[in-house]
N, C-alpha and C positions, 0 to 999 in steps of 0.2 A: 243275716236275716233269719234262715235255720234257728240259728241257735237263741235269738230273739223269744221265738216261734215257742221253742221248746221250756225255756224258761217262763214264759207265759203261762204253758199249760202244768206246768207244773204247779207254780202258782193257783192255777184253779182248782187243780186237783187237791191243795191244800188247802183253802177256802171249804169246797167241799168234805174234806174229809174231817174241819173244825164246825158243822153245821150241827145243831144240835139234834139228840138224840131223838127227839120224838120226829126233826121233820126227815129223816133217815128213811123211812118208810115212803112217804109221797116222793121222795129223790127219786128208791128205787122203782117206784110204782111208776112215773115216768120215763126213766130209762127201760123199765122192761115195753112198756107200752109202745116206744118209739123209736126204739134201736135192735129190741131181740123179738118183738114179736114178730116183727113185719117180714122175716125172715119164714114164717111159717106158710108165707101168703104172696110171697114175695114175684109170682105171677101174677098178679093183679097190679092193674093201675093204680088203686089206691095203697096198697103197701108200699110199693116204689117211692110216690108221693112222701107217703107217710117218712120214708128213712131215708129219702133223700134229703128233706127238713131238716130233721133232726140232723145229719149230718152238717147244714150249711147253721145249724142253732151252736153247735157245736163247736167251729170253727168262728162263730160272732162272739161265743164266751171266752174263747181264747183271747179273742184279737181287744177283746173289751177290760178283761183281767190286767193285758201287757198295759193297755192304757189310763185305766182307773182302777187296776187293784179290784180282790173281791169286794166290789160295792153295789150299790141300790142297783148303779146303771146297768148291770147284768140282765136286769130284766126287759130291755128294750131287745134283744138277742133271740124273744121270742115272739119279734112283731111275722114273721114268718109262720106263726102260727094263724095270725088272722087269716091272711089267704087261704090259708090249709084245711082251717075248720068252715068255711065258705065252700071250699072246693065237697068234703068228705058231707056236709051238708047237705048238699043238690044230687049228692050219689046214694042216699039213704033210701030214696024211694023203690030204689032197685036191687038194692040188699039183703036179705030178709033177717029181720033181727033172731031169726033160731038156728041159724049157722055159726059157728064158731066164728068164721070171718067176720059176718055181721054184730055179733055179741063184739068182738073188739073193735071195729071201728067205731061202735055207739061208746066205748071204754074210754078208747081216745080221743073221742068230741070231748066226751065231761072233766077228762083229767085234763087236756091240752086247755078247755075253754076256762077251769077251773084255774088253771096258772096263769092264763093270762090276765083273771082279776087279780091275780095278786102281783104280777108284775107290775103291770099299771100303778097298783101302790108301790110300790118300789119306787119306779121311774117318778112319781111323782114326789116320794120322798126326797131322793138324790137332786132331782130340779129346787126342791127349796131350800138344797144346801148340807141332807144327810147326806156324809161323799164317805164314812168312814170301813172301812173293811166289816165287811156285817158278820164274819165268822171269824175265831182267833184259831190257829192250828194247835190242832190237840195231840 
């Protein structure tokens, strides 16, 4: 199972690292937003929130890699984000956007709410039958 696990992630991790050059920048602009930022903050409720997600996003692209290969359906891995940006929504009013805190949790409304439209096309592409690995290793 381990090693399942592991061959999985690897597999994503090469998916990943065949993704093209230009979308390399939103990759890492998401990953800093939701795995390294929240480390700065990481007292707060909403930082926790925020990378514990991202941790359970993380382990859904794995387990989704092992089972469809890098494909569309990756993008359902971020239905965890709906909750998330519901949750970080209703806590805005108490934030102040001139805090560095508050400057990134409005960062990671727009980049988390931003991927989830494009998931969605994903997921809705793979439902019609685009099931094909969406990056080749480079």
């Amino acid at each position: 199972m381990f090693r399942a696990f592991l061959e999985s992630a690897v597999r994503y991790h090469r998916g990943l690292r065949g993704a093209p050059t230009a979308w390399k920048p939103w990759l890492v602009s998401l990953l800093i937003a939701n795995m390294i930022a929240p480390w700065f903050w990481m007292n707060q409720l909403e930082a926790q929130v925020v990378f514990g997600v991202a941790c359970l996003n993380y382990l859904t692209f794995i387990l989704l890699t092992g089972l469809h290969g890098f494909s569309r359906i990756l993008g359902l891995a971020h239905v965890y984000w709906i909750p998330l940006l519901i949750f970080l929504w209703t806590r805005l009013a108490t934030i102040p956007p001139t805090s560095g805190f508050g400057a990134w949790i409005r960062i990671v409304i727009l980049l988390d709410a931003g991927s989830v439209l494009l998931d969605v096309a994903n997921v809705v592409q793979y439902i019609r039958g685009d099931r094909a690995e969406m990056f080749q290793d480079r």
